[in-house]
N, C-alpha and C positions, 0 to 999 in steps of 0.2 A: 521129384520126378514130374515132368512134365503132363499134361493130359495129353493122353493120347492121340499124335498124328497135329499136336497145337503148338503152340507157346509157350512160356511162360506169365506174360500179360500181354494184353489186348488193351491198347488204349481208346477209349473213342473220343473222338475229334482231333482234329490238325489248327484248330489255335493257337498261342502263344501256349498258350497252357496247355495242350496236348504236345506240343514239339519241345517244351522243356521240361514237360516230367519224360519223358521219351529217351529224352539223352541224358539223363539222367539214370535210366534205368540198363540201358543202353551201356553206359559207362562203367554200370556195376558186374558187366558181364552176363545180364538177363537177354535172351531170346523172345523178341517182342513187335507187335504188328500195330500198325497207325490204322483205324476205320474213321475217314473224311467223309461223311453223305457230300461233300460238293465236289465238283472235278477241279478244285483246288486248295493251297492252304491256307490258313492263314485267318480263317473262323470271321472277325471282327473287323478283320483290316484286308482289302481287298485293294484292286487297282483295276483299269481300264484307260484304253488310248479315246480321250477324244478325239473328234472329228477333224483335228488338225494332225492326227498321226500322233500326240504326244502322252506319255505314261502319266497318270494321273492317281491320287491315293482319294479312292471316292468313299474308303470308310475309315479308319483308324489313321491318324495322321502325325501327330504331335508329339512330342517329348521336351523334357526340360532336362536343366545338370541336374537338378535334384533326385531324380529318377534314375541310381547309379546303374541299375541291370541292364535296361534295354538303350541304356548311353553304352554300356561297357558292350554288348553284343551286336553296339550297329560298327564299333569302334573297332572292335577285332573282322570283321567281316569288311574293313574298309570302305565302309559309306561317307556320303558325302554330308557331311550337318551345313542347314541352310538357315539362316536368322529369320525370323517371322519380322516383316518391318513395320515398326512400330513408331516411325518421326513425322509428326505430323500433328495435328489435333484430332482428337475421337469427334464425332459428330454424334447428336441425339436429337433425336426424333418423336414430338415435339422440341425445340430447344427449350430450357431452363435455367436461363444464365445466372439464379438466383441460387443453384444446386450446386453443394461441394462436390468435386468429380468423385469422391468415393463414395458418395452417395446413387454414382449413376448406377451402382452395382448390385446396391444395398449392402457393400462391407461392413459397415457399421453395425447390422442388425447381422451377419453371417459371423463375425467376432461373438458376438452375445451370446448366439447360438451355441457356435464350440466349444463357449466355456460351462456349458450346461452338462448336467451328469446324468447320461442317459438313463442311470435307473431309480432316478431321485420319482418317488410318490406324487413328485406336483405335477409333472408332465406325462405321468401314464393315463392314455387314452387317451391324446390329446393328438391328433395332427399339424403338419408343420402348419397349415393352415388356420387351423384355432390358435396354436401359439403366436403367428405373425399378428392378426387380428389385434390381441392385448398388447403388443408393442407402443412404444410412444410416438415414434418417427411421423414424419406430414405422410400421406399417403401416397406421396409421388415417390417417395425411398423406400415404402414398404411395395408397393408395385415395382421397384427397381430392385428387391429382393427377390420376387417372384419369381421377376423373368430371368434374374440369375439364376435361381435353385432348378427351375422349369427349363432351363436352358442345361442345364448343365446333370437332372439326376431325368428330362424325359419324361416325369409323369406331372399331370395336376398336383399341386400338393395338398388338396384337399385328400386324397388318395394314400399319402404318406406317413406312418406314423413319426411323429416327432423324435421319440427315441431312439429310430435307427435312422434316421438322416444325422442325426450330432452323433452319433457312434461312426455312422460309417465317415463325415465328414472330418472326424477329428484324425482321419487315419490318413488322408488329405493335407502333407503336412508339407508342403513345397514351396520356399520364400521365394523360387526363380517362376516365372508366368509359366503357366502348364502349357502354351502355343509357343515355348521360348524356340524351341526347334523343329526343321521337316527333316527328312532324305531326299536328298537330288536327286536317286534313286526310286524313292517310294518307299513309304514302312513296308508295304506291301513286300518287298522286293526282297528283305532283313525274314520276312517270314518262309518266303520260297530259300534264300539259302540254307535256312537252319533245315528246314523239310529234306531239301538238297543233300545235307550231311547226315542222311536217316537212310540212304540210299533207297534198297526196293524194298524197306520197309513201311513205308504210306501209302496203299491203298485207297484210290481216291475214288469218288461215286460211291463210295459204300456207304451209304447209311442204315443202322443198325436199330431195326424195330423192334426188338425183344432181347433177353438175357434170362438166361435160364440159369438156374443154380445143378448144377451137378455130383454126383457123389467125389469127382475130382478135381472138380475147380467150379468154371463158368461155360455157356455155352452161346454165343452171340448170333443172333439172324441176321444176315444181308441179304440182300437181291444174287448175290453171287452163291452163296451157301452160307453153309455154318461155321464159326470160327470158333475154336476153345482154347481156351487157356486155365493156367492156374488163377489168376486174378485177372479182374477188368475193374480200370481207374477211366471212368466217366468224365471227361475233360468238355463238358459244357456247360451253358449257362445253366444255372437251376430251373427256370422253368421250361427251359428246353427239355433236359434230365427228364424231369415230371414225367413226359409223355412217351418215354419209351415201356414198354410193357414188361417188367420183371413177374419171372416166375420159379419160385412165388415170389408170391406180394412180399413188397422189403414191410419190413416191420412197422407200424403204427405210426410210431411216432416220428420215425422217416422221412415215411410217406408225407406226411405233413407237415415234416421240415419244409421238403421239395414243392410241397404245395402251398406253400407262403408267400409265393415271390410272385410279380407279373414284371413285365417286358414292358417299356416305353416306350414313346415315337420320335424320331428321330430321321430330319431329310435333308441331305447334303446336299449345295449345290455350288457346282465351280466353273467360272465365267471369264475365259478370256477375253483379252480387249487386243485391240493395235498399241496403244499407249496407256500407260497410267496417271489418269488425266487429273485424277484425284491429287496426287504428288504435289502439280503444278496449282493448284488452290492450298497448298500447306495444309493438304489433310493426310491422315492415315490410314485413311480407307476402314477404321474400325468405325463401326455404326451401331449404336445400340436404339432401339425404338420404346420408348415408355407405352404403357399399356397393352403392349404385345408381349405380353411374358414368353420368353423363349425364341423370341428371334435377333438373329445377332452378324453380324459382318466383319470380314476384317480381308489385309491384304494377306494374299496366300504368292508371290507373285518369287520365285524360285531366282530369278536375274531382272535383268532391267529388260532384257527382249524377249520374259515372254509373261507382262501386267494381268497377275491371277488376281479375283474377288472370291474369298469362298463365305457363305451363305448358309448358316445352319438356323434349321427349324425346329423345335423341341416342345415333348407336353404334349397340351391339349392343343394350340394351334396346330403342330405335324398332324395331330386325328385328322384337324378339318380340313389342312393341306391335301392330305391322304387322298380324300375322297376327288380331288379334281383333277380335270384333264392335261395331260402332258402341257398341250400350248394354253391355257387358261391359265396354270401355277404358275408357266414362266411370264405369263403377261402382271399376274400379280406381283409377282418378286421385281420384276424390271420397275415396275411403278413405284415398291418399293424402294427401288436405291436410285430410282431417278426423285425422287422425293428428297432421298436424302442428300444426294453425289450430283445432281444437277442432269439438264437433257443428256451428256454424253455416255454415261449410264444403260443408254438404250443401245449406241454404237457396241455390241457385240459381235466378237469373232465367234464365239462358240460357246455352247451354256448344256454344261452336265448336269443333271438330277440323278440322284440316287435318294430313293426311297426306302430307310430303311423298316420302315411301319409295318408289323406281322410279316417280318421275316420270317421262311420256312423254317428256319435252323439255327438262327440265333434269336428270336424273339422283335427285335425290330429297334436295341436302338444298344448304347457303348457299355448298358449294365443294366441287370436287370434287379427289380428291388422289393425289397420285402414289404408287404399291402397287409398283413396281418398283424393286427395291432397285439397279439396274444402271444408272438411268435419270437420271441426273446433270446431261446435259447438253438434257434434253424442252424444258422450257422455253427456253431460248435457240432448238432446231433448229421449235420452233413458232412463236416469234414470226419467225423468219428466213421461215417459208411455204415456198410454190413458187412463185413468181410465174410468172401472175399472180392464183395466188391464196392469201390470206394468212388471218392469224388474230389474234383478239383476244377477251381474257376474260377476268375479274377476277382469276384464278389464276396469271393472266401477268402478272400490276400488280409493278413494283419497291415498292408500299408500298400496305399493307391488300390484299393479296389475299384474296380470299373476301367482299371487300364492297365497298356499293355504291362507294364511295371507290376501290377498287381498280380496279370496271368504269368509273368515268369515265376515269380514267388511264390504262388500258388503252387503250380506246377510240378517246381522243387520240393516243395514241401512235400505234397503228397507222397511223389515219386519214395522221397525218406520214406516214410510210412509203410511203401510195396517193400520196399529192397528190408528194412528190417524183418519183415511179415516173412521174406522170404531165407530168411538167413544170410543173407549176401550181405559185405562189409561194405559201407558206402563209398563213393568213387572220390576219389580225391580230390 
């Protein structure tokens, strides 16, 4: 029986991971409502036209073939896959024409890494930063580690415990470039259809400050009113989760699953030109800078008539980014790739910043990461919940967590979880 005048689940968030435990649940014949706090979907991956009128993916963007779910779902929805162009030479910043290119990355020391056992005695207590340190590499490979890891997990890795960066890295298992593909459309775009196929069931602007446990299920607070259901599946980031107010308190050790994680920084930026002037020097517009850990470039450019650059900032530089003024960061960044890409660099048609640092509702950057060196077992006491209310987030995915790949998986998985809980046979 349903609670009274409600549901049967309440999901909260319109993520990837909210929209595919959704139709999942959905599929199994359950009666069930999406709470979005944004006035739209799509959590992690968003879009917006710049200033030349054109749709643009200013958060979640990428996929590769390795990544079969959200290949198989942009595939059935008819999108367009567009090749990340990649012919040319990488540029680096200082050059170091003494450096093997797989070095520019620190691959060399990120192999090492994976092949470490996250719960081997040598490495507990140990940050990825203490463990880069005793590495052998010249310092210029082990700074071209950094700004890989710092690029790619968004926090200092002084901040990180070594044991769940090789755990959650090894689940990272993609032989094709994770920038192998965009949508002509927008990821964004792949998140508003699936939303689309939930009909009037996503409620958007609702964000949900509390969850109360009831004698018959759950009871959810929005601005709009109260929602209840039999179950509510928590479809966001974990330290987003954290800060909603359960009552009561979820149990102990929970609670301090959820409170193990923090959010990274992370700032996108995407810069049209007239021409891709870079092509005609036989570059590929990818730039990596030494000593800047986490900042990195490459060509985003959809056809030949409309030459994208996009620009990610990560870590501790995004912090510092964070704090500076719209036209101050873009005078930084332009200096930056006229350093690298020469004066034409500066010839802009139009330059997007998205700043994803202390995001209201996702934390601020593409995963969020566990900082508690003690905290070994968050992940499993998360996805376990309190029933009847549970959780799910691409941080939780057994493979590609931190992307969308990971939030479908997630998703799914939970979704199993409700639909067993509920007696319902799962959907074919």
């Amino acid at each position: 029986m349903k609670a009274d005048g409600g549901v049967d689940v309440a999901v909260v968030g319109a993520g990837f991971a909210g929209l595919a435990a959704a139709h999942e649940l959905v599929a199994a014949g359950l009666d069930i409502v999406v709470l979005e706090a944004r006035d739209r979907a799509g959590g992690r991956v968003e879009s917006q036209a710049n200033a030349l009128g054109e749709r643009i993916d200013t958060g979640g963007q990428y996929l590769c073939d390795d990544m079969v779910e959200v290949t198989a779902l942009a595939r059935r929805f008819g999108k367009d896959f567009r090749e990340t162009p990649t012919a040319g030479e990488l540029v680096v910043v200082p050059p170091d024409p003494d450096t093997d290119p797989n070095d520019l990355f620190g691959m060399p020391i990120r192999r090492r890494m994976k092949a470490l056992d996250p719960a081997h005695p040598a490495i507990a207590g140990l940050t990825v930063a203490d463990w880069l340190s005793r590495q052998p590499e010249p310092e210029a490979v082990r700074t071209a580690f950094r700004s890989s890891m710092e690029g790619l997990w968004c926090l200092p890795i002084e901040e990180v415990p070594l044991w769940y960066l090789v755990s959650n890295d090894r689940r990272i298992d993609n032989r094709q470039w994770e920038l192998q593909h965009f949508l002509g459309e927008t990821l964004h775009s792949l998140a508003e259809d699936v939303a689309a196929g939930l009909g009037g069931r996503v409620r958007l602007s609702a964000p949900v400050s509390r969850i109360g446990r009831s004698a018959d299920g759950v009871v959810l607070s929005t601005p709009a009113g109260d929602v209840r259901a039999r179950e509510v599946l928590v479809a966001l980031p974990p330290a987003t989760a954290a800060r909603i107010a359960f009552e009561p308190a979820l149990p102990p050790r929970l609670a301090a699953a959820l409170g193990a994680w923090r959010s990274g920084a992370v700032i996108k930026i995407l810069i049209r030109y007239a021409t891709p002037f870079w092509r005609g020097r036989g570059l590929s517009g990818m730039v990596t800078w030494r000593g800047m850990p986490g900042l990195y470039a490459c060509d985003a450019s959809p056809d030949a008539a409309h030459p994208t650059l996009v620009v990610f900032s990560g870590g501790a530089l995004a912090r510092v980014w964070h704090a500076f003024p719209p036209d101050d960061l873009r005078s930084i960044v332009t200096a930056h790739l006229v350093e690298a890409l020469g004066d034409e660099a500066a010839d802009q048609l139009d330059f997007v910043c998205r700043d994803w640092t202390g995001d209201a509702w996702s934390g601020g950057a593409y995963s969020d990461l566990i900082v508690d060196m003690a905290a070994v077992d968050a992940e499993d006491v998360i996805r376990a919940g309190a029933p009847p209310i549970r959780f799910a987030a691409s941080e939780l995915s057994p493979s590609y967590p931190g992307y969308v790949e990971g939030a479908l998986i997630a998703g799914r998985m939970a979704a199993g979880r409700v639909i067993e809980a509920l007696g319902r046979p799962p959907p074919a």
